[in-house]
N, C-alpha and C positions, 0 to 999 in steps of 0.2 A: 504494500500500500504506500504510494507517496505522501511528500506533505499536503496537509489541512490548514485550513485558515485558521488560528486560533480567536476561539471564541472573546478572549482577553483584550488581546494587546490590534488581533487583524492582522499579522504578520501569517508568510507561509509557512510554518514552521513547527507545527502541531502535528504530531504523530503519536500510537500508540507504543506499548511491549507488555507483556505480560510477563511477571515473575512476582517473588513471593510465592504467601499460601495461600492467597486466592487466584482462580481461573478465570476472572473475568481483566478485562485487560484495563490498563493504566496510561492515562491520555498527559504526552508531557508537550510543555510549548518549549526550543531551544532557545526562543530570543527574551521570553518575559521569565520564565524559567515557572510558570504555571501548570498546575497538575491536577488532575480529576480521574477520581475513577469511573468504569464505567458499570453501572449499578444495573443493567437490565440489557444483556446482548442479544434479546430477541429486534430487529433493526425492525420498525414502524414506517407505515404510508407516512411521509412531510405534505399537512395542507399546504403550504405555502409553495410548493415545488412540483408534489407528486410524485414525488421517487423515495424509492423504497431507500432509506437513508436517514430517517431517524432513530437516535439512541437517549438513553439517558444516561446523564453524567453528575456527580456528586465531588462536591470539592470540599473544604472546609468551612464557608459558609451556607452554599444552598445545595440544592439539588434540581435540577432543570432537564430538557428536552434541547437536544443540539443537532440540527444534518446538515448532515459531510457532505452533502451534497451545494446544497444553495446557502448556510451556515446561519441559520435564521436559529436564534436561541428561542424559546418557549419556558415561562419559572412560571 
């Protein structure tokens, strides 16, 4: 998967990795140095888009609806 626009900062620089002990993956930006998990890897319809490309992500303040596709947040 390439870079993602990150939801933070809007740089391209948002990718995920998976490690640790959990199996859902960990969303990091290289430029803001921001991180979110990702709390529900079943990927949803985006109204805003219509592609199969929404997720949910969970940081240390909230938890929101993000796609990787058109990067439209939803809290």
């Amino acid at each position: 998967m390439g870079l993602q626009i990150c939801p933070k900062c809007k740089e391209k620089s948002f990718t995920w990795f998976i490690g640790g002990k959990f199996p859902l993956p960990t969303w990091s930006c290289f430029d803001c140095d921001y991180e979110a998990k990702e709390v529900e890897s079943d990927k949803q319809t985006c109204k805003d888009c219509g592609e199969i490309a929404k997720i949910k992500l969970k940081d240390k303040d909230k938890e929101y609806a993000w796609c990787s596709n058109c990067n439209i947040v939803n809290e």
